[in-house]
C-alpha positions in Angstrom: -13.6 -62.5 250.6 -14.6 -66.0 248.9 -15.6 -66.0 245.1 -18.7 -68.2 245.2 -21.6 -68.5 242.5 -25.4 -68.8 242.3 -26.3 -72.0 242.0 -23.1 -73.9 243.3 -23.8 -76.7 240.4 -25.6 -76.9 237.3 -27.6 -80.3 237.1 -29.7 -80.2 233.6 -32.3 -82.5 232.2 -32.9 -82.4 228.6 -35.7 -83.6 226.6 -34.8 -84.7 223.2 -36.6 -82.3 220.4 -37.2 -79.7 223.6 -35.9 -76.2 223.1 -32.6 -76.3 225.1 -32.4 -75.2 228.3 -30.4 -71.8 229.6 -28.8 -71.4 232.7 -27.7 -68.3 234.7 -24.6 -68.7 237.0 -24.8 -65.6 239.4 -21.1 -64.7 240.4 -20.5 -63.1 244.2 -18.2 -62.0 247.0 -19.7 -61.9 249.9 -23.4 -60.2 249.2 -21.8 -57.8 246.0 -22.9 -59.3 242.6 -19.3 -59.1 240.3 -21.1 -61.2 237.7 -20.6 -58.6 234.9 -16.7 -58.6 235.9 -16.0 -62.9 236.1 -14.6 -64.4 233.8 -16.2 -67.9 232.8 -14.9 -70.9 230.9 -15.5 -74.7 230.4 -13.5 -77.5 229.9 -16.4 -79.9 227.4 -17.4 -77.0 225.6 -18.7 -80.1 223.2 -21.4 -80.5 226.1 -22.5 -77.0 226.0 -21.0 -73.4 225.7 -20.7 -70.1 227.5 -22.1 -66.6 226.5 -21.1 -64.4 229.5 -22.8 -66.2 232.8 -25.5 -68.2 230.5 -24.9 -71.5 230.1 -26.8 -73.0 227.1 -26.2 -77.2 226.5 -25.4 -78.8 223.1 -28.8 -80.7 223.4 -27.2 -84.0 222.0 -24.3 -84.8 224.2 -24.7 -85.5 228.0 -22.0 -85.6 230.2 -20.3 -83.5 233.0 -17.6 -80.6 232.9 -16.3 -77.9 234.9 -17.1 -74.5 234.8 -14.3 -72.4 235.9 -14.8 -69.1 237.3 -12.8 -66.2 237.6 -12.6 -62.2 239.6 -9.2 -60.8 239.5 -6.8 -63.2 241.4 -9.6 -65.7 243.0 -11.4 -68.1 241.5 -13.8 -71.1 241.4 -15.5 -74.0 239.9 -18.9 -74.8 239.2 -19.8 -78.5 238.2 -22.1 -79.5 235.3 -23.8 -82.6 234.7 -26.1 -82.7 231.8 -29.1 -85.8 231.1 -30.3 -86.3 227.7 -33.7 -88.2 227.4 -35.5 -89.2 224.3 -38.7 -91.2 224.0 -40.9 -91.7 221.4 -44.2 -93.5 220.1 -44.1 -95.2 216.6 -47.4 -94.9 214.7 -49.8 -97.1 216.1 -48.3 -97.0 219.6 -50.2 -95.5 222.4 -48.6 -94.1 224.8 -49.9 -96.3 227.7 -47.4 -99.2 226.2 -44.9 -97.4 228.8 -47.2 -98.6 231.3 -47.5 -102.0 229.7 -43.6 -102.3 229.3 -42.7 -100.9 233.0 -40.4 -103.0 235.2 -42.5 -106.5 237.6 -43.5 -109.2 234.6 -40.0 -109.3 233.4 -38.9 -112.5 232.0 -35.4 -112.8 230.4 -35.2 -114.1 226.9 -33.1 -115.9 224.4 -33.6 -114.2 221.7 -31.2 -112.8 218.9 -30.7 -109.3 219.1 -28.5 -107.2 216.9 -26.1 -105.2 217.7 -24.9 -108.2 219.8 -23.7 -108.0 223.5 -20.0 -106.9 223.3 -20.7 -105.4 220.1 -17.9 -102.4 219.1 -20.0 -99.4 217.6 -17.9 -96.4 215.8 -19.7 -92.8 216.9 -19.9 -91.7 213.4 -22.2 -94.1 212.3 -25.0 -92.2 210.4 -28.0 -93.8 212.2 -28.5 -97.3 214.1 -30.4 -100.5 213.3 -32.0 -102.9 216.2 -33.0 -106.3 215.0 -34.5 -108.7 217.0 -36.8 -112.0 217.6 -39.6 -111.9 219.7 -42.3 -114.4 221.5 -45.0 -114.5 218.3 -47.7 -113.1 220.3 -46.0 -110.1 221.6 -47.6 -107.1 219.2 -45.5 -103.9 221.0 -42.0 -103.7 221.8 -39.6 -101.0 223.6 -36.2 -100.8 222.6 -34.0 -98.6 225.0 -30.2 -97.5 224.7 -29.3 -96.3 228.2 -25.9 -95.0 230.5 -25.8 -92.6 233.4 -26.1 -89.1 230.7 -28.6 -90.7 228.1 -31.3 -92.7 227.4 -33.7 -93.2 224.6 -36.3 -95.1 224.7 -38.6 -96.4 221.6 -41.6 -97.6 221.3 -43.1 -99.8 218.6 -45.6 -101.7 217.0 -45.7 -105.4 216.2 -44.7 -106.8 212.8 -44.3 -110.4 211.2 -41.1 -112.3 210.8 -37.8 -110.7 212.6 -38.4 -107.3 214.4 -36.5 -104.3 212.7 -36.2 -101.0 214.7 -34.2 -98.0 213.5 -33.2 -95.0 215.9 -33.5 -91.0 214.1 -30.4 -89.8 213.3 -31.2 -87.1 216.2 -31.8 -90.7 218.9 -27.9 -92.2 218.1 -26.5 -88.8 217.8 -27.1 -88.2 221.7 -26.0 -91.8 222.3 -22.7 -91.8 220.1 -21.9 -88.2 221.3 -23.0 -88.8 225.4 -20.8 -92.5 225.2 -17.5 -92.1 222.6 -15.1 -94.6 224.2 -17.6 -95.6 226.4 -20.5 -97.9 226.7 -24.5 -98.4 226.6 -26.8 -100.8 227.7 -29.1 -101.6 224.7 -32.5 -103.4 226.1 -35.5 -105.1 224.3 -38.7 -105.6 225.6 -41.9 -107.2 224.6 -45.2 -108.2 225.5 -48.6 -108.2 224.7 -50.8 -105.1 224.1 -52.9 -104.2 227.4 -50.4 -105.2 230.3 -50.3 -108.0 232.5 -48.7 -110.0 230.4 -45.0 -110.9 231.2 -42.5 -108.9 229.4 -39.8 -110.7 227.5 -36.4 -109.0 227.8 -33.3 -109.0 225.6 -30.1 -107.4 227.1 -27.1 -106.6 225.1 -23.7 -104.5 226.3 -22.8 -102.5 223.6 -19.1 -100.2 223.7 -18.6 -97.0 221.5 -15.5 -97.1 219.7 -13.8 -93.3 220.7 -12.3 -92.8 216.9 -14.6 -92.2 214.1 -13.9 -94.3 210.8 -14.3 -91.9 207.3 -15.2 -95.3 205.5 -14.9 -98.7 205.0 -13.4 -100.2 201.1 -14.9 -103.1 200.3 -15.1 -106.0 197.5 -18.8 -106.8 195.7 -20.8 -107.3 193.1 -24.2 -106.0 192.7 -27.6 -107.9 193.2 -31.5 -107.6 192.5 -34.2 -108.1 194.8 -33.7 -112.1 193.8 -30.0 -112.1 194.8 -28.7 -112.5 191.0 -25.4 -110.5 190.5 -26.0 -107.7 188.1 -22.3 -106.9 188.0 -19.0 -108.3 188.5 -16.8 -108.0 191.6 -15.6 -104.4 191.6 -14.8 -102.1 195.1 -17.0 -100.3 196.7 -17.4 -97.6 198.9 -19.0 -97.2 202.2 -19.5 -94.4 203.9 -20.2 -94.3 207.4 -21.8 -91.1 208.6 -24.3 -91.2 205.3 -24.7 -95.1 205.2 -24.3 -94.6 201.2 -22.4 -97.0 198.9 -20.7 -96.0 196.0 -18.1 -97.6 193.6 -14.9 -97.3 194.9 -12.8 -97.5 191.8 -14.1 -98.0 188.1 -14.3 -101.1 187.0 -11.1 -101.7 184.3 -10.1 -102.1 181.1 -13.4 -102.3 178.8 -15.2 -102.6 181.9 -16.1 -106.8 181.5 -13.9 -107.3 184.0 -13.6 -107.7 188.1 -11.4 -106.4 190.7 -11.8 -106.8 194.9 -10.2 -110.3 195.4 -8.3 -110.2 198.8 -7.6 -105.9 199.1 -4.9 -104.9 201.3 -4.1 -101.4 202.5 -0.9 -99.4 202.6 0.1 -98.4 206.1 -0.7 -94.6 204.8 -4.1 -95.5 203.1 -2.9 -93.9 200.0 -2.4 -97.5 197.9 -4.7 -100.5 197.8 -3.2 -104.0 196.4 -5.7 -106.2 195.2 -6.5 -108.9 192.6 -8.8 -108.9 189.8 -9.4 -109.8 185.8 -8.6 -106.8 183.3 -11.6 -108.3 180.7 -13.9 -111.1 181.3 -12.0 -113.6 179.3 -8.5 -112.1 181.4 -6.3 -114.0 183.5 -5.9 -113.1 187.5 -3.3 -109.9 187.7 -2.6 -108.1 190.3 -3.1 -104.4 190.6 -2.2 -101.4 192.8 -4.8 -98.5 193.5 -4.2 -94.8 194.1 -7.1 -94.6 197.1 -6.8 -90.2 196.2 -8.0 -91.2 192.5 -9.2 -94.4 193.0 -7.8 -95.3 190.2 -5.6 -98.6 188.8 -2.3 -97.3 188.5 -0.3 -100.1 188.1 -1.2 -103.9 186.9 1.0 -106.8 187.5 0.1 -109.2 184.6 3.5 -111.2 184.0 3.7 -111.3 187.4 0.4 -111.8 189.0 -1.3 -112.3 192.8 -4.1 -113.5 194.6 -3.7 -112.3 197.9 -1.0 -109.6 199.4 -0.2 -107.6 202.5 1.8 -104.5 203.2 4.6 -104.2 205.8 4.7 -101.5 208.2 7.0 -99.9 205.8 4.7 -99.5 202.7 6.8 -103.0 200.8 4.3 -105.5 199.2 4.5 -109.1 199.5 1.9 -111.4 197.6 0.9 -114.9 196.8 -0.1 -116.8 193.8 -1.8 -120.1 193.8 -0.7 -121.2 190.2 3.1 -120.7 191.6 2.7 -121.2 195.5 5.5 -118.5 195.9 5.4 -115.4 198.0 7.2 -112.5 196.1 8.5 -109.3 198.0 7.2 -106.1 196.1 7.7 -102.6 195.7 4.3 -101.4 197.2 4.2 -98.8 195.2 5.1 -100.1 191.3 4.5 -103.8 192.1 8.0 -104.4 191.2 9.6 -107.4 192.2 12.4 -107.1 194.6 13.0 -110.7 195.4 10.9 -114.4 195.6 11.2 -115.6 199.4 12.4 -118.9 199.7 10.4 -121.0 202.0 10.9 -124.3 200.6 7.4 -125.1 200.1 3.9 -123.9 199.0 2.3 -120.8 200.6 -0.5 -118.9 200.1 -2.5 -116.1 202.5 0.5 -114.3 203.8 0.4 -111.8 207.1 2.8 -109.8 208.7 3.1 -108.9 212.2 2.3 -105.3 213.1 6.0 -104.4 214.4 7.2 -105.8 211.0 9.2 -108.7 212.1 7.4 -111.8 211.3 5.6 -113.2 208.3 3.1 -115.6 208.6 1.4 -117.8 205.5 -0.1 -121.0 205.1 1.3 -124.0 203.9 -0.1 -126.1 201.2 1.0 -129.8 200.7 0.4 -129.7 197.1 -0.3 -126.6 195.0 -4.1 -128.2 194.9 -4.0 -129.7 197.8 -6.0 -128.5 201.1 -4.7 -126.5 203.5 -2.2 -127.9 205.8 -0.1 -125.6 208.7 0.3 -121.9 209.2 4.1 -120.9 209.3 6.1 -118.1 210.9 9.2 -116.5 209.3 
């Protein structure tokens, strides 16, 4: 007899902030119900999950899987295609801008949006910005992120100067989640409050990265609301999922001085190399940083850098202007194992991900502007 189930496919629409749906997969042979005696399992269970024959989506993450069922030595499959779908109405918004937004006045438009089109978005981003320009007397926009499992859609009122829209955490979870490694058409439009008008559209292609970063190590100083640094250069951290900044590594010595100038990271992320001034009335040294403590653990004073890169093998080489020479460095003391002789200047040095090439650039005078690139 042929294992067959009730529905033959589960095809699910869910509204964002909605209670999420349940689904009941009836399991037969022939007219006898065996649905207490099947075995059930999915292969996305990150779309939804199994309790017996109910089937109960994530809410966040559209997509389709496969349902596998099973009665003794038969089986079959049951395919699942979830929809997520989000919109919502700013304060201030009614909700007949949908009308005055729909699809027949469209009119493309020039104007700057951000995220750009070919833009490279990591999932684990902890919410998502839209800035845009719009025609001065459009006063109600609709900005829309949309692929075949997801779209949200966001309605908003007009304000002056450069348009700034942000999605809920809950709106770029569904879009991350529903398009890792894939991709999203974000959309603009705008037009004037009552319909009729044209609508102006902006169009931008945006991909989902399909690794999550942890955070991003960065060089700074800190600024007031005038733009006047209230600190000196010192590394910060960013972290992705929370969108919060912290200092990365204290600042050193009695704390008047900077470090951040031209980071590199060890192949293993456990060291940082980068430049700095022990005290404000210091001279450039190089330093090393363990990225577990963030802490300075080595500095390279009678022997100083600017900029450096690692090799694929965790070895340090660095540059410094006063000299011109590029010195080959223990990446884990700063040691110096040896001064490469190029015969002339270099500064800004890079090495090739397999290792086997350096390249720098050449200086015609140790002041003088920059000249070539060279490969070693």
């Amino acid at each position: 007899m042929k294992l067959r189930t009730e529905p033959t496919a589960l095809d699910i629409d869910v509204s964002l902030g909605e209670p999420t749906p349940a689904s009941l997969l009836r399991v037969l042979i022939g007219e006898s119900d065996v649905t207490t005696s099947a075995r059930l399992a999915i292969d996305d269970p990150s779309i939804g999950t199994l309790a017996g024959a109910t089937f109960t989506v994530d809410g966040y993450r559209g997509g389709v899987a496969t349902i596998t069922v099973e009665v003794g030595s038969i089986s079959t499959t049951v395919p699942v295609a979830v929809r997520i779908h989000g919109v919502r109405f700013m304060d201030g918004v009614p909700a007949a801008a949908s009308n005055w937004l729909a699809p027949g006045n469209d009119v493309a438009a020039a104007f700057a949006i951000e995220p750009g089109d070919g833009a490279v978005l990591p999932p684990g981003l902890g919410k998502l910005e839209v800035d845009f320009d719009a025609d001065d007397a459009d006063d109600v926009h609709e900005v829309s992120l949309t692929s075949p499992y997801a779209d949200i859609h966001v309605f908003a009122p007009n304000t002056t100067g450069p348009r700034h829209i942000e999605l809920t955490p809950d709106e770029w979870r569904v879009i991350a989640s529903t398009n890792r490694g894939g991709a999203s058409a974000l959309d603009v439009r705008s037009t004037v409050a009552g319909g009729g008008a044209p609508v102006h559209v902006i169009s931008a292609q945006l991909e989902l990265a399909d690794l999550d970063p942890s955070s991003l190590v960065f060089g700074g100083a800190a600024a007031d609301a005038t733009g006047t640094l209230i600190s000196t250069p010192q590394l910060y951290r960013y972290d992705l999922p929370t969108a919060a900044i912290d200092p990365f590594v204290l600042e050193p010595s009695d704390g008047t001085g900077c470090i951040g100038c031209h980071i590199a990271v060890s192949p293993d992320g456990t060291r940082i190399a980068a430049a700095g001034k022990a005290t404000a009335a210091g001279t450039i040294v190089g330093m090393i940083i363990d990225t577990g403590t963030r802490t300075v653990t080595t500095v390279a004073d009678t022997s100083p850098w600017n900029t450096g890169v690692y090799d694929p093998g965790g070895r340090l080489v660095t540059s410094f202007t006063t000299t011109g020479e590029l010195t080959l460095r223990d990446g884990a003391t700063a040691a110096v194992i040896a001064t490469l002789a190029l015969g002339e200047p270099a500064a800004g040095p890079a090495i090739s991900p397999d290792g086997h090439s350096l390249a720098y650039v050449a200086r015609a005078n140790i002041k003088g502007a920059l000249s070539a690139a060279k490969c070693a």
